[in-house]
C-alpha positions as CSV (number, residue, x, y, z in Angstrom):
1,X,220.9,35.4,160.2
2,X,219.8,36.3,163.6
3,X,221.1,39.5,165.2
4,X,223.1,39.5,167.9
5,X,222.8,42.9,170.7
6,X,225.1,44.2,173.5
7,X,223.6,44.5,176.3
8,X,223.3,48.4,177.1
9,X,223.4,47.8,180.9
10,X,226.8,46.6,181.1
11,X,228.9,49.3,179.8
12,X,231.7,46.4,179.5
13,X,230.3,43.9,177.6
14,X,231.8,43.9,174.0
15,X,232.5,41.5,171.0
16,X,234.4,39.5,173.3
17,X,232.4,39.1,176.2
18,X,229.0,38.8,175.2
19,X,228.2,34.9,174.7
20,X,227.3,33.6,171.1
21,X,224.1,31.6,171.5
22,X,223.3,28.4,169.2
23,X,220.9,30.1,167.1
24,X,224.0,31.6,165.5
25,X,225.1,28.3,165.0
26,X,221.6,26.7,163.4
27,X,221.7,30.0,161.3
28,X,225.2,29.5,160.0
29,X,224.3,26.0,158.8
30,X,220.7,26.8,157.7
31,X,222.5,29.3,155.2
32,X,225.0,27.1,154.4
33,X,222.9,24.7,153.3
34,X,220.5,27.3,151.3
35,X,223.4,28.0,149.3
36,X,224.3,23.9,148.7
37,X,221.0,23.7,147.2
38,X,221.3,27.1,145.3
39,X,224.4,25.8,143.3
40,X,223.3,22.3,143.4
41,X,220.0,23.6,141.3
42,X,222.3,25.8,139.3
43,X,224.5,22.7,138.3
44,X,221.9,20.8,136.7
45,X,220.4,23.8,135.2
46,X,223.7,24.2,133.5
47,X,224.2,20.8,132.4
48,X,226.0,19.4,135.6
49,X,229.6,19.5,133.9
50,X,228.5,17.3,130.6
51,X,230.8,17.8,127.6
52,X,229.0,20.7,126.4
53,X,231.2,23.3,125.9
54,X,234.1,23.1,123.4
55,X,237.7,23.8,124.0
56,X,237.8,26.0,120.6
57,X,235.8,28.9,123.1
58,X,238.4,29.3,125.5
59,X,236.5,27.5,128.5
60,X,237.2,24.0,130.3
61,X,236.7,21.5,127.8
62,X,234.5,19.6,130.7
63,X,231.8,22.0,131.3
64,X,230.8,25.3,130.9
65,X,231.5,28.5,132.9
66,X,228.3,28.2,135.1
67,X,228.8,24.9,135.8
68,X,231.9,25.3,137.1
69,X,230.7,27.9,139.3
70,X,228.4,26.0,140.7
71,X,230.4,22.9,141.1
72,X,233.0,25.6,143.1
73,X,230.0,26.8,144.8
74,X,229.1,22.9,146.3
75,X,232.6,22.3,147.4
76,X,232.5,25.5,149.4
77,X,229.3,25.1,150.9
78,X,229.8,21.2,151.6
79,X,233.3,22.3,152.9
80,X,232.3,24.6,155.5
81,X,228.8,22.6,156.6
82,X,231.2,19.7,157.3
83,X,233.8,21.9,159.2
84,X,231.2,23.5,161.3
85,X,230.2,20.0,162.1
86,X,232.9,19.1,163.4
87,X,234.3,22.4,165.4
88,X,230.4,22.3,166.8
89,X,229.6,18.4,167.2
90,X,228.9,18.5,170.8
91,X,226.0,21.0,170.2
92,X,224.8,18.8,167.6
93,X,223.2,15.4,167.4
94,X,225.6,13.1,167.5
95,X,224.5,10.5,165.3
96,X,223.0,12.8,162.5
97,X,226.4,14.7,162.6
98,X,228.8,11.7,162.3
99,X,226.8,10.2,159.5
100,X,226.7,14.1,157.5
101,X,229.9,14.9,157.9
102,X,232.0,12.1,155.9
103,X,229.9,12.3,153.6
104,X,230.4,15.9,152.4
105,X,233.9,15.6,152.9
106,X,233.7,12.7,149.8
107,X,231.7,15.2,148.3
108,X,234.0,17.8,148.1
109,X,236.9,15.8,147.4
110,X,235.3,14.2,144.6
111,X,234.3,17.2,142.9
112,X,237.2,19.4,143.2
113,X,239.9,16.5,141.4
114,X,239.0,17.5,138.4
115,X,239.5,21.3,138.5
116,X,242.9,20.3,140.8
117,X,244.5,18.5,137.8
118,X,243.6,21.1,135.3
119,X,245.2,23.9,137.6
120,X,248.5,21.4,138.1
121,X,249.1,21.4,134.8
122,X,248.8,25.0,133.9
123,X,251.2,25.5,137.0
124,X,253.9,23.1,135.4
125,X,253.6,23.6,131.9
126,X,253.9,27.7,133.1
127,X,256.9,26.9,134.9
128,X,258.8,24.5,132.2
129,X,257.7,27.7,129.7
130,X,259.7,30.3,132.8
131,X,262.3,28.1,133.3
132,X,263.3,27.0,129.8
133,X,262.7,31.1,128.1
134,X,261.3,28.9,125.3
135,X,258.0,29.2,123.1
136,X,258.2,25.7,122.4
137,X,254.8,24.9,123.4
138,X,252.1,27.2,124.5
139,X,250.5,27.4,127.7
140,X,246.8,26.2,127.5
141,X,244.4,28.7,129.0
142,X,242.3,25.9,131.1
143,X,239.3,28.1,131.7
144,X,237.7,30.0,134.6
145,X,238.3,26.9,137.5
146,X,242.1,27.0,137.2
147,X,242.1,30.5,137.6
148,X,240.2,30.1,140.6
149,X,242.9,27.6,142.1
150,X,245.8,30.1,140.9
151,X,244.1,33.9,142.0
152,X,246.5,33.8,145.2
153,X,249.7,32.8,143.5
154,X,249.0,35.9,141.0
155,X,249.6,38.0,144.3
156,X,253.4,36.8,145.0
157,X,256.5,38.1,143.6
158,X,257.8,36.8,140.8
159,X,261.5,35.9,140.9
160,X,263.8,37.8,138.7
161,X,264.3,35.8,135.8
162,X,268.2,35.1,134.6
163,X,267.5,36.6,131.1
164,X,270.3,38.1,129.0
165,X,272.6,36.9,132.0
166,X,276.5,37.4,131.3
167,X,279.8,36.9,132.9
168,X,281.0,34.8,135.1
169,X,277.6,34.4,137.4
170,X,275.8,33.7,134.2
171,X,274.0,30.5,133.9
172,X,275.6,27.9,131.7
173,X,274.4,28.0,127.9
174,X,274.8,24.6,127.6
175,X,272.5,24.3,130.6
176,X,269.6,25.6,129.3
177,X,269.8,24.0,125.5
178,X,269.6,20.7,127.5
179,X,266.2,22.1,129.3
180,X,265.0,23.9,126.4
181,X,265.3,20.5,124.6
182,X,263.7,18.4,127.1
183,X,261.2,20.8,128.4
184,X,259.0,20.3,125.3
185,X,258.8,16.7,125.5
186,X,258.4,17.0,129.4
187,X,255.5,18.9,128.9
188,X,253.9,16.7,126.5
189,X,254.6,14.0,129.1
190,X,253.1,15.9,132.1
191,X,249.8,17.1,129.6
192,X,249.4,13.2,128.4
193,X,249.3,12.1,132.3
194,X,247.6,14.7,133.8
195,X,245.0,14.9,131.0
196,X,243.9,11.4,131.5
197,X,243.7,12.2,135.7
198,X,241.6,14.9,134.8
199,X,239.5,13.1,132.1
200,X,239.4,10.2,135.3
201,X,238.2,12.6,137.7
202,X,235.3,14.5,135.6
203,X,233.8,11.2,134.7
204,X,234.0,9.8,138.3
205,X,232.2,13.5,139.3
206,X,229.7,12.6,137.2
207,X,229.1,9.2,138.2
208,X,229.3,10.5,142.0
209,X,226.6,13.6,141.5
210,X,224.0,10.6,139.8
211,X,224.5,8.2,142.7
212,X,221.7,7.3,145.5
213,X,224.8,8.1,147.9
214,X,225.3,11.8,146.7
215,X,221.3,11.6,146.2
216,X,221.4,10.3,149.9
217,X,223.7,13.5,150.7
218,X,221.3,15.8,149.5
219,X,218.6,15.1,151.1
220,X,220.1,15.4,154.3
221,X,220.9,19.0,153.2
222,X,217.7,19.9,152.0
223,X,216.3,18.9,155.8
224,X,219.4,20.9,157.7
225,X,218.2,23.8,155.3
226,X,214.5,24.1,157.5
227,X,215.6,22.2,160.5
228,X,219.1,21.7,162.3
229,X,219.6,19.0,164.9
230,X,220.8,21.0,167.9
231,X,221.0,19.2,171.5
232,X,218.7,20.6,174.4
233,X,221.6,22.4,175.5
234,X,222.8,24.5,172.5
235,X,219.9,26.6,172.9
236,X,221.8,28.5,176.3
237,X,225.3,27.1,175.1
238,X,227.9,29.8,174.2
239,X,229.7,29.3,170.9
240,X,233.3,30.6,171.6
241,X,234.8,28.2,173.6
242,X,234.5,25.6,170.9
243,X,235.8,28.2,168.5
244,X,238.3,28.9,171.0
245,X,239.1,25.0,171.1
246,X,239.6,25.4,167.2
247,X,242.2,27.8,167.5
248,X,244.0,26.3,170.2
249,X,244.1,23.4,167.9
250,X,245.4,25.3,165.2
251,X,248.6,26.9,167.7
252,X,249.2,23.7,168.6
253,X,249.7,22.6,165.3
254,X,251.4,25.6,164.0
255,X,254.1,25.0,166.8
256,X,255.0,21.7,165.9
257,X,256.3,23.2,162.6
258,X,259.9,23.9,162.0
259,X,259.5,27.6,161.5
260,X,262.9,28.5,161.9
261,X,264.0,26.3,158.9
262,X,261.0,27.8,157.2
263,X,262.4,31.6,158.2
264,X,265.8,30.7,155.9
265,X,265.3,31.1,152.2
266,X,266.4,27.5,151.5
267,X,265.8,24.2,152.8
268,X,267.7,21.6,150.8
269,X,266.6,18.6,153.0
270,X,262.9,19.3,151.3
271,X,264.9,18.1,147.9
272,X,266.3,14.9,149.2
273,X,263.0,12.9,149.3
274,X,261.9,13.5,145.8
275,X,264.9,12.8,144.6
276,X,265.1,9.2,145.8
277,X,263.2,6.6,144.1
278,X,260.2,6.4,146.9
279,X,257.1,7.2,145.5
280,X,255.8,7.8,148.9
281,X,254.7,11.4,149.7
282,X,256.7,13.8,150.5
283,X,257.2,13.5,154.7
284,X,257.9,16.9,155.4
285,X,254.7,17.9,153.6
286,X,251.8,15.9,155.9
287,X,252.0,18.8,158.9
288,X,251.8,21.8,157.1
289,X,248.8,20.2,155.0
290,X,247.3,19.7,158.6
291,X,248.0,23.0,159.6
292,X,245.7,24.5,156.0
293,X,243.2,22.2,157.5
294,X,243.2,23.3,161.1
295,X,243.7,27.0,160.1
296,X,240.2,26.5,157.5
297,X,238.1,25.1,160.5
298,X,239.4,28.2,162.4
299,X,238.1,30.6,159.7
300,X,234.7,29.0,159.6
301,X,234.4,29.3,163.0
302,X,235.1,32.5,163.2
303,X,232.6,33.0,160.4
304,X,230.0,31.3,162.7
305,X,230.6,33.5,165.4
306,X,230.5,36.5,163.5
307,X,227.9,35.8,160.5
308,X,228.3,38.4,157.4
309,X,229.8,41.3,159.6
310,X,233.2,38.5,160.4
311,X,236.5,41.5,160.8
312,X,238.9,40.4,158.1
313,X,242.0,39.2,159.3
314,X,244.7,40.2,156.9
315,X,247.3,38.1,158.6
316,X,245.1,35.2,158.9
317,X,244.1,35.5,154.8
318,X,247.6,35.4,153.9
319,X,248.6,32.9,156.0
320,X,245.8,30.8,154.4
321,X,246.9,32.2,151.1
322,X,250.2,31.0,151.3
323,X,249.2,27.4,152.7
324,X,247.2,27.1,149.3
325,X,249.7,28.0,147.6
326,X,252.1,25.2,149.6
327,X,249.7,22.5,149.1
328,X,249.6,23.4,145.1
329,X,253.3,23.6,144.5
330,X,253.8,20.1,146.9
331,X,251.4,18.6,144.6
332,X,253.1,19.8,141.4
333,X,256.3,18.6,142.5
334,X,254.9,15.4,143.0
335,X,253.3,15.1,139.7
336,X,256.7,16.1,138.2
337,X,258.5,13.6,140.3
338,X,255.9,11.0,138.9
339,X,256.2,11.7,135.5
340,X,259.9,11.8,135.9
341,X,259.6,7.8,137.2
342,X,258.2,6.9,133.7
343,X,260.5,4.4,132.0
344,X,262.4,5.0,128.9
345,X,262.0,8.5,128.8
346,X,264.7,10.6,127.3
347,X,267.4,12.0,129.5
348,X,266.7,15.5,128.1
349,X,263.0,14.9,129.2
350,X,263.8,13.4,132.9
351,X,266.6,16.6,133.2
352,X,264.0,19.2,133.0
353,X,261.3,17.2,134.6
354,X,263.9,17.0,137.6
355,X,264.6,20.8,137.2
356,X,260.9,21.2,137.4
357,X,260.5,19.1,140.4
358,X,263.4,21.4,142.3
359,X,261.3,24.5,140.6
360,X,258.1,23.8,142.6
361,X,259.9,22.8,146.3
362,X,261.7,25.9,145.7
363,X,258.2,27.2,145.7
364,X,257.0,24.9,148.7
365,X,260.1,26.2,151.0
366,X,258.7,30.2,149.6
367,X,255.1,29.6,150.7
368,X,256.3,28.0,154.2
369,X,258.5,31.1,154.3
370,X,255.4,33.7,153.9
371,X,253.5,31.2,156.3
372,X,256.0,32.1,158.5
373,X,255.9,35.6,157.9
374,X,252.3,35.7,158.5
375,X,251.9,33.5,161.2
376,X,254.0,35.9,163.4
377,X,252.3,39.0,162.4
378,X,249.3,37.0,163.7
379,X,250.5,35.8,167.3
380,X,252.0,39.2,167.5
381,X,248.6,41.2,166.7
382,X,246.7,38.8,169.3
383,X,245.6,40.1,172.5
């Protein structure tokens, strides 16, 4: 990546002042793209997620441990060439960009459904298993690309478990025999449904990574990799007011949130919705997923600006840390909710799928909490 020098005659220029030309920019998305064809080579030479690999060996039972790697590897790269597109689109051709950026955005959705559903059903059957204190079924270990999707919730506390509880704050006995009884047969439920998702989603990855349109994808790649179509202008442009324009967007979405109910512990008007019959999503949910969105585009800008030697934000990381961990706990509550919906279940089963469900908003209203946290450290730590 090209180097980027103070200039030693103005004793005051710094980090801050010293413009970021576009060559940083053409850099960023030349290396980007190096590293899109990198994994997208390693895919195939790892049999591009075929059923390979059995489930006796401890991996995915949809590919092996490289090719998940590699399929983790696209996503990221795809992720942040199409978010640099977009932060950067009026240094870029507009045409070419437009056309790109969609494109990787299917990309990267398509791929990353079938690691999503494996992850969501560690997380619930994990959670029946904590909530219930049974061993009635055993948590399956899902293979290296749910741990990927679960390394940031390993860093929260845990929350103390009511075990060997007595007196009068005890929880009721008769309680927990009714989840202990259902919880089995709710996660039988929840592995039947989001088994079959995830079957769904492997073999529409597969059917998406051999089609002229992904083939159409990367080829456009392969040509960003030796030649980026910059305007006339990006040449002398400076980088950081679009990055600036980034951020702003991110504040301004950050203070539409309703952090002060996010700074209490609870928030039992996040329970209402799910426990209604609407299968709609989960209204409270759409501005904080915005908000993970808006704060990613920030970080790769911030990566574009700085190249390998970008300062690591703590308060930034685990503000992003926490908004992954929102979006994964919204998205198990839903699949609970969903399986929950399925007719002539047994009351037993829909009692600890509901349980379940008021489990992982409980864990929403936490990650919004240590958003909240974060967030503040951040605006506080700003110049």
């Amino acid at each position: 990546m090209a180097q980027r020098h103070l200039d030693p005659a103005d004793p005051k220029a710094g980090p801050e002042t010293v413009p970021v030309a576009g060559d940083a920019l053409a850099a960023y998305l030349q290396a980007q793209a190096t590293e899109f064809l990198r994994a997208l080579r390693q895919h195939r030479e790892t049999g591009g997620g075929a059923s390979n690999s059995s489930a006796s060996n401890g991996s995915a039972p949809n590919g092996t441990e490289e090719s998940i790697d590699a399929a983790r590897a696209l996503r990221r790269s795809a992720r942040r060439i199409s978010g640099t597109l977009h932060t950067f689109r009026p240094l870029l051709d507009a045409d070419w960009s437009e056309a790109l950026r969609p494109e990787l955005a299917w990309l990267s959705g398509t791929l990353a459904l079938e690691h999503a559903y494996a992850a969501r059903l560690e997380r619930l059957l994990a959670a029946l298993h904590r909530l219930s204190g049974s061993s009635a079924f055993p948590v399956e270990a899902t293979g290296p690309a749910v741990r990927s999707r679960a390394t940031t919730a390993e860093s929260r506390p845990k929350r103390a478990e009511p075990e060997a509880a007595s007196g009068p704050h005890s929880g009721s006995t008769a309680e927990r025999g009714h989840l202990t009884v259902g919880a089995a047969k709710a996660g039988a439920l929840l592995e039947r449904q989001l088994t079959l998702a995830r079957t769904r989603a492997h073999s529409a990855a597969l059917q998406a990574l051999g089609s002229s349109r992904f083939h159409a994808v990367a080829d456009n790649v392969a040509v960003l990799a030796s030649e980026v179509p910059l305007t006339p202008a990006a040449a002398t442009a400076d980088l950081k007011p679009l990055a600036a324009a980034a951020e702003e967007r991110l504040s301004d979405a950050v203070a539409g949130l309703p952090l002060i109910t996010a700074g209490h512990p609870y928030n039992a008007a996040a329970l209402v919705h799910g426990l209604s019959t609407d299968t709609a999503p989960q209204p409270q949910d759409a501005p904080w997923h915005q908000v993970r969105l808006l704060l990613r585009l920030h970080r790769y800008a911030r990566e574009v600006l700085h190249g390998d030697e970008a300062p690591v934000d703590v308060h930034l990381l685990s503000a992003g840390q926490a908004m992954d961990r929102h979006r994964d706990a919204a998205e198990a509550a839903s699949a609970a909710a969903s399986a929950a919906r399925t007719p002539r279940i047994a009351p037993a089963t829909a009692y600890a799928l509901g349980v379940l469900h008021a489990d992982q908003r409980h864990e929403v209203e936490a990650a919004r909490f240590a958003f909240q946290r974060a967030w503040r450290k951040e605006t506080a730590g700003a110049p």
